[in-house]
N, C-alpha and C positions, 0 to 999 in steps of 0.2 A: 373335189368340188369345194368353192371357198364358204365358211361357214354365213350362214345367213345370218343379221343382228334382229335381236328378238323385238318386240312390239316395245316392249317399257323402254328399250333404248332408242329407237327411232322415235316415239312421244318426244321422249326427253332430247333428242336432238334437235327434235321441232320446235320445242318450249324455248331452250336456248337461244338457237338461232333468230326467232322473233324479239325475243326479250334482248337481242343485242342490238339485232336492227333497230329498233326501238331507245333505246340507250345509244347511241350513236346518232339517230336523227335528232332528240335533243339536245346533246351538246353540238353539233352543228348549228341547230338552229343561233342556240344560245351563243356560239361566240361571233355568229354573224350579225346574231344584235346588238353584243357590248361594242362592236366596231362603228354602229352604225350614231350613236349618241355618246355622250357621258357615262363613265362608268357607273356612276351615283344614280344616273337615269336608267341606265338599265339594270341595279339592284332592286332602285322603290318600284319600277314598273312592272318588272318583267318575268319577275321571280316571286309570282303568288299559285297559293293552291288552287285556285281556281280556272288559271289559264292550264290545260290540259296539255300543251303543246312547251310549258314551263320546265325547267330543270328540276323543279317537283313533280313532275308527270313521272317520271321514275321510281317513285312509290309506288302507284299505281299496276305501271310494270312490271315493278317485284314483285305486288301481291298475285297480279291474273298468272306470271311464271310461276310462283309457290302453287295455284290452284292447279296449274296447268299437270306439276309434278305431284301433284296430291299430299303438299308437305302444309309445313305450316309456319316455320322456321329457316333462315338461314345458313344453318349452318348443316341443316339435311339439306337444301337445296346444293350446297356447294359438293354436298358428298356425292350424290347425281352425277353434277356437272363436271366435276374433276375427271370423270371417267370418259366425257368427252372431248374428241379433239375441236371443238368450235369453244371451248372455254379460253381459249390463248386470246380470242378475240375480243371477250369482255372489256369494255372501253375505262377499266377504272382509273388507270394510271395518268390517261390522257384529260377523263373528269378530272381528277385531284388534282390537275397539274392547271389545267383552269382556271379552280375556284384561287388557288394559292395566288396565281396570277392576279385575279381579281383584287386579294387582301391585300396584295403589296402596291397595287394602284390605288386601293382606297387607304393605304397604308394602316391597316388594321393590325398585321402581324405585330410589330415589336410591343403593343398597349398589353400582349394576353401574358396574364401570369407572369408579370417580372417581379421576380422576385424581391427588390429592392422595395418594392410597390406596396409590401404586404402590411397594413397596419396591427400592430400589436394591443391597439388601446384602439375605443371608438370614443369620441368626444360624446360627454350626454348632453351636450346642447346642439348636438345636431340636427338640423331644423328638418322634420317629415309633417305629411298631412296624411290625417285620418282618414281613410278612403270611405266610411261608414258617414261621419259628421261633415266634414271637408276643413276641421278643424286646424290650425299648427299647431304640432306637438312635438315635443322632441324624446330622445331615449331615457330623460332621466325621468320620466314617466314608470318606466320599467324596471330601471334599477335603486338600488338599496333597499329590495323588500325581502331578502333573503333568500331568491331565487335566481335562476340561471334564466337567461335567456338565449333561444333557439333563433335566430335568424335566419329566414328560408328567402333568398333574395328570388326571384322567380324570372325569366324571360319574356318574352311577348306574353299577353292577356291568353291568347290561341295555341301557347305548350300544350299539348296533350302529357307530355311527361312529366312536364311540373304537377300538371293537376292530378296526374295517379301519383306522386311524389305524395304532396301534400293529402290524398285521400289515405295514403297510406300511414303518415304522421297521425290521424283521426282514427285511422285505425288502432294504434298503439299508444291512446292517449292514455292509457293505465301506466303505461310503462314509463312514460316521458312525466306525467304523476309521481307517480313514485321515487324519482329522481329529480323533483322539482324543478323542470323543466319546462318554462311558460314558450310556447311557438310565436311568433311573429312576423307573418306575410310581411315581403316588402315587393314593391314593383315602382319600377318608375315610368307609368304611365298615367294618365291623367286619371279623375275622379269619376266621370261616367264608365269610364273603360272598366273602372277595378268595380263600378256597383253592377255592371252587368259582369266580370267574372264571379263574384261574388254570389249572384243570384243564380247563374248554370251551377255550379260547382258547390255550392250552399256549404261555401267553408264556415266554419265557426270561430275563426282563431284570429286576432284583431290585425289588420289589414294597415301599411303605414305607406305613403306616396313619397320616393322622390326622385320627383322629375329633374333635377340636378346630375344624376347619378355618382350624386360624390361619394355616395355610400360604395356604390358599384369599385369607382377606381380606388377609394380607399382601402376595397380588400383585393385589390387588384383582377378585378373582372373586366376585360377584355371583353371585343366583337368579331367573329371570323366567320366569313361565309366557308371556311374551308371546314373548320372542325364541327360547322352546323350539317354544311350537305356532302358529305364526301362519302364517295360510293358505297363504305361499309355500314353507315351510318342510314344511309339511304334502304339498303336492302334489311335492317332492322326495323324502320318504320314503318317496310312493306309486311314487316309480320304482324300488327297490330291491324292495318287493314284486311288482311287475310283472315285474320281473327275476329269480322265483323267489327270493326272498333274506326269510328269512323274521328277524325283530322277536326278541331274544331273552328271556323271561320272568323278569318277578321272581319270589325266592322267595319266597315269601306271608309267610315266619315271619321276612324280614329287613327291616328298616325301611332304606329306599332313601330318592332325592330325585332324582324324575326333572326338578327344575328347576334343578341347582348346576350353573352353568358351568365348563367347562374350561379350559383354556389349555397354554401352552407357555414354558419359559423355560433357558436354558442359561446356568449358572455357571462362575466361573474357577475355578480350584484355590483361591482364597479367599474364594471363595463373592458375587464381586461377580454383577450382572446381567448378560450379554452382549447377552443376547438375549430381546426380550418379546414372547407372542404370546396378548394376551387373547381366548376364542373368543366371537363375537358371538354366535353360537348352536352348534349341535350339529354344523354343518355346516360350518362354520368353522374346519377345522385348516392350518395352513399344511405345506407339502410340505416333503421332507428338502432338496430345491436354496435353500429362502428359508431353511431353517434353519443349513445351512452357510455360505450368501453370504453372510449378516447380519455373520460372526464377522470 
């Protein structure tokens, strides 16, 4: 008599098999609609958190699969799912081969991380605005006081990562103290965008705009929908929902860019480089102990 499969595995093959259907109806949807307009039309449109039926809907469906298996985490879900044979069908290959598609029609790829790209020095007359006053100020505000400056370049207003990034950085503002280490938000979004992140996130650390993004390609930060949404990248973000932790919203009326990378880079008092930390995705911020060891 052939063995019968037990309750936790039949769960788990139901969880699976939905969570795939699911991950497969939207990338169908999604490449039905990039054919249907402009690539550019169907990145600004089509691809927000709040249309459910988005190729961010798969957050979503990470998270209720994680509940579904009682985990909490990716990386126990996949231990689960390895053991079933409907995991061959998981759509990631075909996702990530998509979004790639995507970058190379908006020709995003060759801008990320080239190395030639990497500036060594940051000019101090680099023109930013005060996101607090709406002032123009530049970096020589910062430098020649005897301290190092942390540069935390951030992505859209609506990172959820940036902002546990930077709560984290407040967290260990003794440490970053102690190695005389001043933080300095940068975002290149406009001036209401950054006084409403500002007031959610109730950072403290002085805040600088530019909407240029020369600072961005001067440390060679790049835009890719691929390295933002791609399946494994995707099923981590469903951990922080599953975690109660909820996506924070754009404002509809500010023109955002939920694909401009981040990074990390800390200067002398004369504005050389000490320290570079290009972020490979969203997920990708290095912690205060590699930012201090570095120097």
């Amino acid at each position: 008599m052939a063995e019968q499969p037990d309750s936790t595995a039949i769960s788990c093959a139901k969880a699976l098999s939905s969570f795939v259907e699911k991950g497969k109806a939207l990338l169908d949807l999604a490449e039905k609609e990039s054919r249907e307009g402009s690539c550019q039309e169907f990145v600004r449109q089509k691809i927000r958190i709040e249309r459910k039926q988005s190729l961010l809907g798969l957050i979503e469906a990470g998270a209720t699969l994680y509940n579904s298996l009682s985990v909490k985490q990716k990386k126990d879900a996949e231990d689960l799912w390895s053991k079933n044979t409907n995991a061959a069908n998981v759509p990631q290959v075909q996702w990530d081969a998509f979004l790639q598609r995507l970058d190379d029609e908006l020709q995003l790829s060759p801008k990320i991380h080239n190395v030639d790209h990497q500036s060594k020095c940051i000019s101090p007359d680099t023109p930013l605005i005060d996101a607090r006053t709406g002032e123009t100020v530049t970096l020589q505000k910062y430098l020649g006081r005897g301290k190092k400056i942390l540069l935390v370049l951030i992505r859209q207003f609506s990172c959820l990562l940036c902002r546990l990034h930077v709560q984290d950085l407040q967290k260990n503002q003794s440490s970053l103290d102690a190695h005389s280490v001043q933080v300095v938000v940068i975002s290149f979004g406009c001036q209401e965008g950054a006084s409403h992140w500002v007031e959610q996130t109730g950072c403290q650390y002085d805040m600088l705009l530019n909407p240029s993004r020369k600072m961005y390609s001067a440390f060679g930060l790049g835009a890719s929908l691929q390295k933002v949404l791609n399946f494994g990248n995707m099923l981590i973000y469903s951990e922080y929902v599953a975690n109660d932790m909820e996506f924070p919203r754009e404002l509809p009326w500010i023109q955002d860019d939920m694909f401009q990378l981040g990074g990390n880079f800390v200067l002398d008092e004369h504005g050389r480089v000490l320290f570079s930390h290009r972020c490979q995705s969203p997920i990708d911020r290095p912690s205060v102990e590699d930012i201090l060891s570095a120097q």
